[in-house]
PDB file of the backbone (N, CA, C, O) and the ligand in Angstrom, with CONECT records:
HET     ZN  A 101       1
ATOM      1  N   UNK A   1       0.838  -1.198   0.000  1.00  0.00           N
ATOM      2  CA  UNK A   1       0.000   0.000   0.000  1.00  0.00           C
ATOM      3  C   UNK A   1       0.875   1.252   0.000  1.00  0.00           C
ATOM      4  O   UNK A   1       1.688   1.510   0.887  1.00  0.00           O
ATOM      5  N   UNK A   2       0.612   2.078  -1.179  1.00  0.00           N
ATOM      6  CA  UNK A   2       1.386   3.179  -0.829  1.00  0.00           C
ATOM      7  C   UNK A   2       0.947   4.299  -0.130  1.00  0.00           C
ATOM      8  O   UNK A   2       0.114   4.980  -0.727  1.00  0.00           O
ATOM      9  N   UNK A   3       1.333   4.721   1.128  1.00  0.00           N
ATOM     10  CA  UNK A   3       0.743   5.830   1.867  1.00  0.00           C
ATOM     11  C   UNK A   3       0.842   7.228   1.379  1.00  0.00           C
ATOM     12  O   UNK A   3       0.152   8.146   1.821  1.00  0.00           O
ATOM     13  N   UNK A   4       1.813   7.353   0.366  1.00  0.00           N
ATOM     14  CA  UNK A   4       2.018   8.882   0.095  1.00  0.00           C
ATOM     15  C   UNK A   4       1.105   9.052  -0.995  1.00  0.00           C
ATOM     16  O   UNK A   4       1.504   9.692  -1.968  1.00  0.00           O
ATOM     17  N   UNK A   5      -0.130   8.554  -0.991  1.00  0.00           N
ATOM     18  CA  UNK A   5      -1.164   8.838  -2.190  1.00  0.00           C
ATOM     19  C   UNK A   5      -2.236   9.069  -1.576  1.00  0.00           C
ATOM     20  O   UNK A   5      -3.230   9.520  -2.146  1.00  0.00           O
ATOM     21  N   UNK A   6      -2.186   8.797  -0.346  1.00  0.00           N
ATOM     22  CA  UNK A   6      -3.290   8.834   0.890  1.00  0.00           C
ATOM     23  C   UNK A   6      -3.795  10.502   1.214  1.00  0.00           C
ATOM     24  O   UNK A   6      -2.985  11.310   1.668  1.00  0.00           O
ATOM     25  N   UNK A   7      -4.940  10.801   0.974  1.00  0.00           N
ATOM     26  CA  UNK A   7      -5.221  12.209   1.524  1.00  0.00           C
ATOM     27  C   UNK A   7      -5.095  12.984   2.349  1.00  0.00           C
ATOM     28  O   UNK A   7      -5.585  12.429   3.333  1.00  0.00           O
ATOM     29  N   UNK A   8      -4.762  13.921   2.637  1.00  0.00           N
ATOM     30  CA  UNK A   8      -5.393  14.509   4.017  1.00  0.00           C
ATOM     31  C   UNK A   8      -5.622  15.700   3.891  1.00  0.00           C
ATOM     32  O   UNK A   8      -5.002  16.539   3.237  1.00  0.00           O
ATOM     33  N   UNK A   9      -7.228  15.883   5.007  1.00  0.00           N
ATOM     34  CA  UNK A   9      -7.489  17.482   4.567  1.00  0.00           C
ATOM     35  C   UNK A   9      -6.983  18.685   5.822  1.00  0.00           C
ATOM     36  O   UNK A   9      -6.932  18.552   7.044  1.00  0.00           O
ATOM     37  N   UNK A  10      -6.806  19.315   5.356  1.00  0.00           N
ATOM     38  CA  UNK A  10      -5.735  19.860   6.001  1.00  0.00           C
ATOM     39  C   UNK A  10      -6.365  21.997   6.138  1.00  0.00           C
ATOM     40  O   UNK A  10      -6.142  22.620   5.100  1.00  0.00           O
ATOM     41  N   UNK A  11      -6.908  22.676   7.092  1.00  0.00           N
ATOM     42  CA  UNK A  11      -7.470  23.914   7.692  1.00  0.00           C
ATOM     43  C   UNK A  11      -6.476  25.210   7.591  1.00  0.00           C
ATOM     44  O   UNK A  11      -5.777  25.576   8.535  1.00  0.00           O
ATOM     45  N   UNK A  12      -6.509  25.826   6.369  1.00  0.00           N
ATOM     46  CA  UNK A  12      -5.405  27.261   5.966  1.00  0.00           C
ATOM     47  C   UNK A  12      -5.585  27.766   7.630  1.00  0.00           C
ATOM     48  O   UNK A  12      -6.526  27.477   8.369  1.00  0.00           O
ATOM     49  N   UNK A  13      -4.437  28.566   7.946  1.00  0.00           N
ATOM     50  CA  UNK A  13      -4.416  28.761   9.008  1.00  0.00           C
ATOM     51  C   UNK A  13      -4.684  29.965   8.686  1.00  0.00           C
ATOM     52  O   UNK A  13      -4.643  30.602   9.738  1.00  0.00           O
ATOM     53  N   UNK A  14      -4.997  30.816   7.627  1.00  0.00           N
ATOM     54  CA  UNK A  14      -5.200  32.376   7.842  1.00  0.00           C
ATOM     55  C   UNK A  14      -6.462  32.254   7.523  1.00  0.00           C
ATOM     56  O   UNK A  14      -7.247  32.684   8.368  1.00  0.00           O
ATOM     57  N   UNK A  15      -7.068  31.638   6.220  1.00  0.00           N
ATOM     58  CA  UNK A  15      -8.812  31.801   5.668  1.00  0.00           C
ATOM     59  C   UNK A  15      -8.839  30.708   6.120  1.00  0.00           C
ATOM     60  O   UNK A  15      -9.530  30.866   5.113  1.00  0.00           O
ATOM     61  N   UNK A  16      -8.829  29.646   6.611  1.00  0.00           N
ATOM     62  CA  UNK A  16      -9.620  28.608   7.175  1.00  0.00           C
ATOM     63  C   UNK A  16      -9.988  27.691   5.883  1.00  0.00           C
ATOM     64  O   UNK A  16     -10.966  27.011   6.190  1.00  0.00           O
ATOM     65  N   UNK A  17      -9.666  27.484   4.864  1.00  0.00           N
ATOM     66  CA  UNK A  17     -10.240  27.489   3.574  1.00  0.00           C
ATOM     67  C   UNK A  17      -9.505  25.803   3.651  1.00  0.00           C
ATOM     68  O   UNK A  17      -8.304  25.587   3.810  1.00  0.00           O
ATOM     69  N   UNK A  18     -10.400  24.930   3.518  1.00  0.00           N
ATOM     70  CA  UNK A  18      -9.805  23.356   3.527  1.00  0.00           C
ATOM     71  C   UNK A  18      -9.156  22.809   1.994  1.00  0.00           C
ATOM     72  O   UNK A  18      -9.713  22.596   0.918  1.00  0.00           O
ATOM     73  N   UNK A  19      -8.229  22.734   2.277  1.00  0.00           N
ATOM     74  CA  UNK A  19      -7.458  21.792   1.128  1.00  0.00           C
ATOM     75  C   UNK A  19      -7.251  20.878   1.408  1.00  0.00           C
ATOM     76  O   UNK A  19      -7.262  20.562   2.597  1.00  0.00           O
ATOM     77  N   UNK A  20      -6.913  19.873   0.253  1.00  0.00           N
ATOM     78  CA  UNK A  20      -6.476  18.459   0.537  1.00  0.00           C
ATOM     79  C   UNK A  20      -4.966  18.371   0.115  1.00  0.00           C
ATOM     80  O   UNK A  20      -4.488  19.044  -0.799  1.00  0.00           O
ATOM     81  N   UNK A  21      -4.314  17.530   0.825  1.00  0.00           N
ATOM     82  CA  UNK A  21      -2.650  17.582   0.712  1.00  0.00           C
ATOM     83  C   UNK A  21      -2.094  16.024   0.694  1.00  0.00           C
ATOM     84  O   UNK A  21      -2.611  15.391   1.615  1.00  0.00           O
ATOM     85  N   UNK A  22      -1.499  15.509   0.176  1.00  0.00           N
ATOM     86  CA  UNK A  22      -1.172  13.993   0.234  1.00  0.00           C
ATOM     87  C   UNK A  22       0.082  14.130   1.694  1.00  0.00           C
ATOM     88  O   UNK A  22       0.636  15.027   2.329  1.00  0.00           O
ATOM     89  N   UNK A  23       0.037  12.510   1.662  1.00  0.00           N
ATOM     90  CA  UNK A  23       0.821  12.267   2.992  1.00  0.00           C
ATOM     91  C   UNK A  23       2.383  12.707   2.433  1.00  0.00           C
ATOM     92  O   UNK A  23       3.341  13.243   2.990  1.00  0.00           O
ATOM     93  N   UNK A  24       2.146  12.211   1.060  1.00  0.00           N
ATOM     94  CA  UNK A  24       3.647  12.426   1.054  1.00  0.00           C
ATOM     95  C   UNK A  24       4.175  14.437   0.946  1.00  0.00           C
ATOM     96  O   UNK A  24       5.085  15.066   1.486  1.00  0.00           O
ATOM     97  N   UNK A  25       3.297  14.757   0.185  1.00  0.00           N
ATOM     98  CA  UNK A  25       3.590  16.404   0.904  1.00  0.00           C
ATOM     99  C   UNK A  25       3.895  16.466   2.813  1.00  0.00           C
ATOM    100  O   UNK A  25       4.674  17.247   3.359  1.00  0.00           O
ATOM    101  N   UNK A  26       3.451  15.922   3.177  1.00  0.00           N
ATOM    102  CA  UNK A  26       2.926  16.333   4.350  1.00  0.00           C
ATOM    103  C   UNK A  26       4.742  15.578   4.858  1.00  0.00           C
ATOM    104  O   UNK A  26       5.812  16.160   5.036  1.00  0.00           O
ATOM    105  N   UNK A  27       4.392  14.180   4.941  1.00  0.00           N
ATOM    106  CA  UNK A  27       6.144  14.000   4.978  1.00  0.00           C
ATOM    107  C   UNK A  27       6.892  14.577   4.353  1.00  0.00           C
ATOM    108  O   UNK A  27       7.900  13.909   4.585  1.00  0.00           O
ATOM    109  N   UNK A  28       7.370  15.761   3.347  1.00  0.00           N
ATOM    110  CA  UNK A  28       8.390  15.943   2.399  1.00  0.00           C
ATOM    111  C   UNK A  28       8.069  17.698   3.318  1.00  0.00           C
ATOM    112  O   UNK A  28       8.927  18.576   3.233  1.00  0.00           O
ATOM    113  N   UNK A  29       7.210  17.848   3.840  1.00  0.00           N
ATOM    114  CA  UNK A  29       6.899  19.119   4.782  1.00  0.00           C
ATOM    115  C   UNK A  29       7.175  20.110   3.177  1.00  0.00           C
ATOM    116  O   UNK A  29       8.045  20.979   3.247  1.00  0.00           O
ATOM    117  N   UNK A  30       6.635  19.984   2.195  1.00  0.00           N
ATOM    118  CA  UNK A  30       6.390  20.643   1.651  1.00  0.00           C
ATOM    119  C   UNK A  30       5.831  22.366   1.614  1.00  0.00           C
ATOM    120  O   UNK A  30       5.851  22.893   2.727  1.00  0.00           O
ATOM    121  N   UNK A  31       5.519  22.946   0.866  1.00  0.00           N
ATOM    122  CA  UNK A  31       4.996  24.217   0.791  1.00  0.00           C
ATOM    123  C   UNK A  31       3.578  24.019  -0.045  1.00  0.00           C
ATOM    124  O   UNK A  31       3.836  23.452  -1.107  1.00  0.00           O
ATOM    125  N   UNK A  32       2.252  24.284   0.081  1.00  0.00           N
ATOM    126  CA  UNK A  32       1.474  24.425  -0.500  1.00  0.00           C
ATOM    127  C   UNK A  32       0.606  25.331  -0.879  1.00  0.00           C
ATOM    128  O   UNK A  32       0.025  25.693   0.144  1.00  0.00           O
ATOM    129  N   UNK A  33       0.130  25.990  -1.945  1.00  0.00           N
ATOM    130  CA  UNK A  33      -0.730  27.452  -2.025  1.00  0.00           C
ATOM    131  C   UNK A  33      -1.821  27.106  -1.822  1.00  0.00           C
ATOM    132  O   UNK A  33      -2.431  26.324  -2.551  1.00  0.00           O
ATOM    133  N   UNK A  34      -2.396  27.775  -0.494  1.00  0.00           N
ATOM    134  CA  UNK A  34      -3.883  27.854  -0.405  1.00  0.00           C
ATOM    135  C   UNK A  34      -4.859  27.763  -1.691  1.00  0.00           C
ATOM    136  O   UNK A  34      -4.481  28.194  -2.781  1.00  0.00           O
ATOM    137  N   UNK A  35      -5.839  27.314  -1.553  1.00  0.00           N
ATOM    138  CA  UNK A  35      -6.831  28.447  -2.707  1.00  0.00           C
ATOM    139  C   UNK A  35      -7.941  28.460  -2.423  1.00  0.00           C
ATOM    140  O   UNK A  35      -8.895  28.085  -3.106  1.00  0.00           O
ATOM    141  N   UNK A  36      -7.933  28.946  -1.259  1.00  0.00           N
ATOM    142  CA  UNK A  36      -8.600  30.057  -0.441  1.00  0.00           C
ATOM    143  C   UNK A  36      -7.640  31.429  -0.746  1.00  0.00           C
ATOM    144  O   UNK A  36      -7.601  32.093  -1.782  1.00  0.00           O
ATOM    145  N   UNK A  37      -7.048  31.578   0.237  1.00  0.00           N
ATOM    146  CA  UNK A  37      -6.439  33.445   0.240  1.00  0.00           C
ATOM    147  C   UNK A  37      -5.277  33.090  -0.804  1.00  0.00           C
ATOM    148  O   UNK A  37      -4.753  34.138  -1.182  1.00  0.00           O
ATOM    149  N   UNK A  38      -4.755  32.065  -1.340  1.00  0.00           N
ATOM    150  CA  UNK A  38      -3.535  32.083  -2.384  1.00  0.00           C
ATOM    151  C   UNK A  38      -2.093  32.264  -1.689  1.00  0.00           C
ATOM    152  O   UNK A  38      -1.084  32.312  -2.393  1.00  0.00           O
ATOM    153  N   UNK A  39      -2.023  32.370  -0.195  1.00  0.00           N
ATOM    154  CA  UNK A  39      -1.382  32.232   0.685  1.00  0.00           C
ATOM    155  C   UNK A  39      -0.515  30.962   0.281  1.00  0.00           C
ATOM    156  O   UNK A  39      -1.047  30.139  -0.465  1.00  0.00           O
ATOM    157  N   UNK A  40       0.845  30.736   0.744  1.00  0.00           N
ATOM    158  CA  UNK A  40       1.885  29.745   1.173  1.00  0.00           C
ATOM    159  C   UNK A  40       1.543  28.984   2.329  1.00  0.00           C
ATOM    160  O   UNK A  40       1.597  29.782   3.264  1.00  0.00           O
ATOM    161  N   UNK A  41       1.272  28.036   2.688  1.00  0.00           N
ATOM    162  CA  UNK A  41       1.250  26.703   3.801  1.00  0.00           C
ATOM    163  C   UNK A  41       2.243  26.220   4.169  1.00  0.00           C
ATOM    164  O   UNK A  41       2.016  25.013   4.259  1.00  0.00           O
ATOM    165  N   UNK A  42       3.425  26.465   4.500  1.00  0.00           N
ATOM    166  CA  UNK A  42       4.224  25.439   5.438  1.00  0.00           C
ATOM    167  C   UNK A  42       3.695  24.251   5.822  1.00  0.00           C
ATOM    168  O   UNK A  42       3.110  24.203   6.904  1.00  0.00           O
ATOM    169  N   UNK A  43       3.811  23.035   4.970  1.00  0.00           N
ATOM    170  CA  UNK A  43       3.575  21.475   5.612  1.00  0.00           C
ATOM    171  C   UNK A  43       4.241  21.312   6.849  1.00  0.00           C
ATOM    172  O   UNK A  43       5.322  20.795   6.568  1.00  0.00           O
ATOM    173  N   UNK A  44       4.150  21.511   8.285  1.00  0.00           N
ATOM    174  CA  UNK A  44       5.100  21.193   9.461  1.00  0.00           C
ATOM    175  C   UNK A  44       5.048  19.901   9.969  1.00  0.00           C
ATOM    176  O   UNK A  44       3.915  19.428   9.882  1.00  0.00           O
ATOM    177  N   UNK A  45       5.826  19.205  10.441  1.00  0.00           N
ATOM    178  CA  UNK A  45       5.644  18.105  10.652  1.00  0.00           C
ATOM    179  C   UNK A  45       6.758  17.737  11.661  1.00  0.00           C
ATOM    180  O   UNK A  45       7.530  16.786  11.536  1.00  0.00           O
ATOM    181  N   UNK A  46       6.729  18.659  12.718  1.00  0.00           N
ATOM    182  CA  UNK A  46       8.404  18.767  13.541  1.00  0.00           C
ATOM    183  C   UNK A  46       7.692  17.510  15.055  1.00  0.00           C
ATOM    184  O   UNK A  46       8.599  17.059  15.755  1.00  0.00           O
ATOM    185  N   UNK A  47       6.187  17.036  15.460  1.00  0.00           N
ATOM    186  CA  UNK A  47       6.329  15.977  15.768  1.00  0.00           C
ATOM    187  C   UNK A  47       6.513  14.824  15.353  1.00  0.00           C
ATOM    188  O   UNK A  47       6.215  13.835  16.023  1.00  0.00           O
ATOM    189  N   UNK A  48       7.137  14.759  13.952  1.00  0.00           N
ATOM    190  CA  UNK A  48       7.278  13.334  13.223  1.00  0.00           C
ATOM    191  C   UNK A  48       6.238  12.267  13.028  1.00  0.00           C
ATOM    192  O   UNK A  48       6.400  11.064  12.827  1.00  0.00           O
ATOM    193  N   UNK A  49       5.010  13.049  13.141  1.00  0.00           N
ATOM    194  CA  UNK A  49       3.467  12.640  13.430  1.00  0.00           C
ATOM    195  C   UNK A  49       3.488  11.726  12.086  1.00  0.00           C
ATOM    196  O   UNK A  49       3.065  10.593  12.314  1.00  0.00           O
ATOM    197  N   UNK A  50       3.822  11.916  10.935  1.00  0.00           N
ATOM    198  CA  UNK A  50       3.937  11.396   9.469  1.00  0.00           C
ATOM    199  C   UNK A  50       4.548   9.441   9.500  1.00  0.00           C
ATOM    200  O   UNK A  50       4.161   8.360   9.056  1.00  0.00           O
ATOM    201  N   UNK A  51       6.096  10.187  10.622  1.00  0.00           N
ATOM    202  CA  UNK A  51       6.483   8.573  10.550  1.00  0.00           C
ATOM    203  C   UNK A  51       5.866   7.720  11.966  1.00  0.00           C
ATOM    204  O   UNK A  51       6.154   6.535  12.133  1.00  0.00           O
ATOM    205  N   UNK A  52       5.114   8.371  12.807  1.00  0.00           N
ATOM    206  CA  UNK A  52       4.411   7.501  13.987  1.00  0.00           C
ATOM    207  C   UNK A  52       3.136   7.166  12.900  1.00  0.00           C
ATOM    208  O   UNK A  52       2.964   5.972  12.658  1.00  0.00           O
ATOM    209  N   UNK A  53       2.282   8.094  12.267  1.00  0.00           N
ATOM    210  CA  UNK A  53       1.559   7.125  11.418  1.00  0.00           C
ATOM    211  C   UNK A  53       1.424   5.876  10.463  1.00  0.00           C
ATOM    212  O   UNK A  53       0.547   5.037  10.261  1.00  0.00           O
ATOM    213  N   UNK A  54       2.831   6.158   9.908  1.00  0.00           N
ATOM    214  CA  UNK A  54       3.288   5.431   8.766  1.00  0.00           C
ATOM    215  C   UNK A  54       3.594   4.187   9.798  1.00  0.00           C
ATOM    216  O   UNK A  54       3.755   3.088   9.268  1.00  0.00           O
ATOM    217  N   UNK A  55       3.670   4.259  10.975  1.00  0.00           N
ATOM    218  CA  UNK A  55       4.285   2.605  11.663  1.00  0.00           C
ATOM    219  C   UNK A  55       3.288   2.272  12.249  1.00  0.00           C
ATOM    220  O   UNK A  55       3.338   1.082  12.559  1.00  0.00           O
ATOM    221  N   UNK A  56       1.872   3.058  12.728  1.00  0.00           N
ATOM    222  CA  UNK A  56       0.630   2.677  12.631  1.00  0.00           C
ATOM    223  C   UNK A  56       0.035   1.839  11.882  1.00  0.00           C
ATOM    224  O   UNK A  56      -0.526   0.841  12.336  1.00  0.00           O
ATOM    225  N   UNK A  57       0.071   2.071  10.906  1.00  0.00           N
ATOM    226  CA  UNK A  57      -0.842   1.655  10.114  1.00  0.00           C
ATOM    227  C   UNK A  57      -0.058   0.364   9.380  1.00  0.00           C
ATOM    228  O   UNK A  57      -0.679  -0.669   9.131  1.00  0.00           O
ATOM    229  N   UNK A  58       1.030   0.484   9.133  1.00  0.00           N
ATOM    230  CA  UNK A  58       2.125  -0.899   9.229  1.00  0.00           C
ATOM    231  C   UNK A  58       1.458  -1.959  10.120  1.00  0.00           C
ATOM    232  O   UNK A  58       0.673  -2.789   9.661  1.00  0.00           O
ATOM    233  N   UNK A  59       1.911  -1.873  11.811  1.00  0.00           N
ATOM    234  CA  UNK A  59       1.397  -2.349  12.404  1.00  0.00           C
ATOM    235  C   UNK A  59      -0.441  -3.114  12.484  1.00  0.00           C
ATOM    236  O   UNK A  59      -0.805  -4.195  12.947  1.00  0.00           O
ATOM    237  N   UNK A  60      -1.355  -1.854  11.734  1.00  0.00           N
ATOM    238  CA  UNK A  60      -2.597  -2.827  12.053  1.00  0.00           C
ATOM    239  C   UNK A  60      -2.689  -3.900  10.589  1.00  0.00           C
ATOM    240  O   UNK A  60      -3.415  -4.892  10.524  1.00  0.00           O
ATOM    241  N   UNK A  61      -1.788  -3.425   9.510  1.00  0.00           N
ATOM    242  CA  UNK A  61      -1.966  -3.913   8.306  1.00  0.00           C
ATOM    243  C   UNK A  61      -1.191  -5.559   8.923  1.00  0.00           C
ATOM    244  O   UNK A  61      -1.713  -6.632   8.620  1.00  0.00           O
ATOM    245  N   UNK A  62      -0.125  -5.494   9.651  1.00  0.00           N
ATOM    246  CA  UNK A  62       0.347  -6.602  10.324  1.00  0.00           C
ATOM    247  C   UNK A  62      -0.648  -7.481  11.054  1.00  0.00           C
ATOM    248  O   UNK A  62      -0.631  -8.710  10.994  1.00  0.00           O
ATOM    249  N   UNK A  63      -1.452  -6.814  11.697  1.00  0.00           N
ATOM    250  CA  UNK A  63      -2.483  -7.317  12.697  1.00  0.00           C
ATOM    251  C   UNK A  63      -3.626  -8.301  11.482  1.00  0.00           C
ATOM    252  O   UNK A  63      -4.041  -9.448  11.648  1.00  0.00           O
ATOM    253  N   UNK A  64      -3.848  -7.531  10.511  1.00  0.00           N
ATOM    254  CA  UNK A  64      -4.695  -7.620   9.213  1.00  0.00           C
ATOM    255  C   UNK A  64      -4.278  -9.461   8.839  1.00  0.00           C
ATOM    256  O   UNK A  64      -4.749 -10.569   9.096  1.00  0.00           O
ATOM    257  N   UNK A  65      -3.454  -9.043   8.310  1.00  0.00           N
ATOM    258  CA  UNK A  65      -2.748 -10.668   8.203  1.00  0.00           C
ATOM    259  C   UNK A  65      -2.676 -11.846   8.763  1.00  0.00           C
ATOM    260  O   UNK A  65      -3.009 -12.974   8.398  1.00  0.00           O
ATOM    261  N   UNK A  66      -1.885 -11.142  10.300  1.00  0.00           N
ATOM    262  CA  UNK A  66      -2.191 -12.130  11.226  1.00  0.00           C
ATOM    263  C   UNK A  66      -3.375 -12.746  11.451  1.00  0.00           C
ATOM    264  O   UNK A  66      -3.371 -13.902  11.876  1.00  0.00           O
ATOM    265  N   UNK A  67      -4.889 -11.890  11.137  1.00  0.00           N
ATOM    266  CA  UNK A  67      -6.066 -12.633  11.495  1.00  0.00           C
ATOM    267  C   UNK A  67      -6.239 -13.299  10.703  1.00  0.00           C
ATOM    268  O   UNK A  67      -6.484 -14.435  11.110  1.00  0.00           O
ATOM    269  N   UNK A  68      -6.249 -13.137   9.125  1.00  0.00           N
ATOM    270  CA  UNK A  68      -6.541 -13.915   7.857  1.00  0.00           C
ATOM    271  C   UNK A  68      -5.917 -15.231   7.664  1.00  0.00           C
ATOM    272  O   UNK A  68      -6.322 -16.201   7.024  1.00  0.00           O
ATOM    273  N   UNK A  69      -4.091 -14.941   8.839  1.00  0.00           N
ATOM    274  CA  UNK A  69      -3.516 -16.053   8.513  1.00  0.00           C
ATOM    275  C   UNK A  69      -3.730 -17.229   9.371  1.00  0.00           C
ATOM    276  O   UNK A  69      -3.408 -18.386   9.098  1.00  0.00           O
ATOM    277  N   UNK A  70      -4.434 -16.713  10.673  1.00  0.00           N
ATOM    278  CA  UNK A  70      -5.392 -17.402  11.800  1.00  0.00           C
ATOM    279  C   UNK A  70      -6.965 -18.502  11.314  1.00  0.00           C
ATOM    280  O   UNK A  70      -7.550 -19.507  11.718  1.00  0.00           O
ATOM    281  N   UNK A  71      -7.078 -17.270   9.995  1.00  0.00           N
ATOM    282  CA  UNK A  71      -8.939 -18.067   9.422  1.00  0.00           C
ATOM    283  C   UNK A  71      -8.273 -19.264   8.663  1.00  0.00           C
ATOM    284  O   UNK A  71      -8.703 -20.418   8.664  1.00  0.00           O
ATOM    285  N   UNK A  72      -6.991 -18.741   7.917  1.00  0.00           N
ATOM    286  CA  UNK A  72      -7.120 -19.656   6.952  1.00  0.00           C
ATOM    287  C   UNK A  72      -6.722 -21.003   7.554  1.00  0.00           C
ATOM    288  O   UNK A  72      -7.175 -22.109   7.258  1.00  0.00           O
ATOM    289  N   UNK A  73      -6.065 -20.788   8.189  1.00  0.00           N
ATOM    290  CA  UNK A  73      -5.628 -21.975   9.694  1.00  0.00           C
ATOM    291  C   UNK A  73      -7.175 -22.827  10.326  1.00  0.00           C
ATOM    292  O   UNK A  73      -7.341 -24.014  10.605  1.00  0.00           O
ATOM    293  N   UNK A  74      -7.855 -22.000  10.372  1.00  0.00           N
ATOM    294  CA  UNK A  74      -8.911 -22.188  11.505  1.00  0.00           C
ATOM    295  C   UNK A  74      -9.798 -23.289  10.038  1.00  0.00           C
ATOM    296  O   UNK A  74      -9.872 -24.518  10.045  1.00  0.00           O
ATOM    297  N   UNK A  75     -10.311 -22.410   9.016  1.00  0.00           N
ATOM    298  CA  UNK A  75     -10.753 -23.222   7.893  1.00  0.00           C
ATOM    299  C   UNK A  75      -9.820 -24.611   7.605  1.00  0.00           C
ATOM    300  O   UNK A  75      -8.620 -24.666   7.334  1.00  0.00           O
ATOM    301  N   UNK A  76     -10.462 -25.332   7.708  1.00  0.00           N
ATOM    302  CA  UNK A  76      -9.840 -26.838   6.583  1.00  0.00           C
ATOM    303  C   UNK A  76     -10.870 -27.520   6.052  1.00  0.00           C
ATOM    304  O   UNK A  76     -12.059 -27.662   6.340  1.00  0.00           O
ATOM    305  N   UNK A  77      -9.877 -28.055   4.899  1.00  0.00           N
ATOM    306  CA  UNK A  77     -11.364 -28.365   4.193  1.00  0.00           C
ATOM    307  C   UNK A  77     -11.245 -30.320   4.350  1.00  0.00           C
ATOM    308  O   UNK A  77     -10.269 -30.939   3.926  1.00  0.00           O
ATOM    309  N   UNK A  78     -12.348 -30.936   4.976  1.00  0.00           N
ATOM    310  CA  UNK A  78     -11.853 -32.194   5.045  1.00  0.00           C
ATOM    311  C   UNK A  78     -12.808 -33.122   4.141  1.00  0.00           C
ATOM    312  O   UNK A  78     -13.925 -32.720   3.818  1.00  0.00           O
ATOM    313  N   UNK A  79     -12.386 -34.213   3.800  1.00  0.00           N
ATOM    314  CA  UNK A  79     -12.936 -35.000   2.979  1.00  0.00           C
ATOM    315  C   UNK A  79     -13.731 -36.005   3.692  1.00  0.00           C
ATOM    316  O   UNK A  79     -14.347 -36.865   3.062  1.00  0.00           O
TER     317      UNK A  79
HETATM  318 ZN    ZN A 101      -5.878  30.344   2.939  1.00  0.00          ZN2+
END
């Protein structure tokens, strides 16, 4: 799954005006133009909130597996 294609909407801090920004802007702490006021956005990301998500969602996609690899266990098919 690639996460940097993943959305997020994201509140101009001067007009309030909602844009959408991908993760990977958001990790690359990019610059984005409003379009609301046409303003500059600073992507900040100085709690590293980007890579605690990115090992989130790792993790439940891990969890994901583990259950499927539990059914397919649990299923047998007997004759
Ligand atoms: Zn704005």
């Amino acid at each position: 799954m690639d996460l940097d294609r993943i959305e997020i909407e994201i509140e101009c801090p001067r007009c309030s005006f909602f844009a959408k920004i991908l993760y990977r802007d958001a990790r690359l702490r990019d610059v984005i133009i409003c379009r609301g006021c046409k303003g500059n956005i600073q992507l900040d990301d100085h709690m590293n909130a980007c890579r605690k998500a990115k090992r989130q969602v790792a993790a439940a996609f891990q969890e994901l597996e583990d259950a499927f690899a539990k059914l397919n266990k649990a299923i047998t098919l007997r004759f």
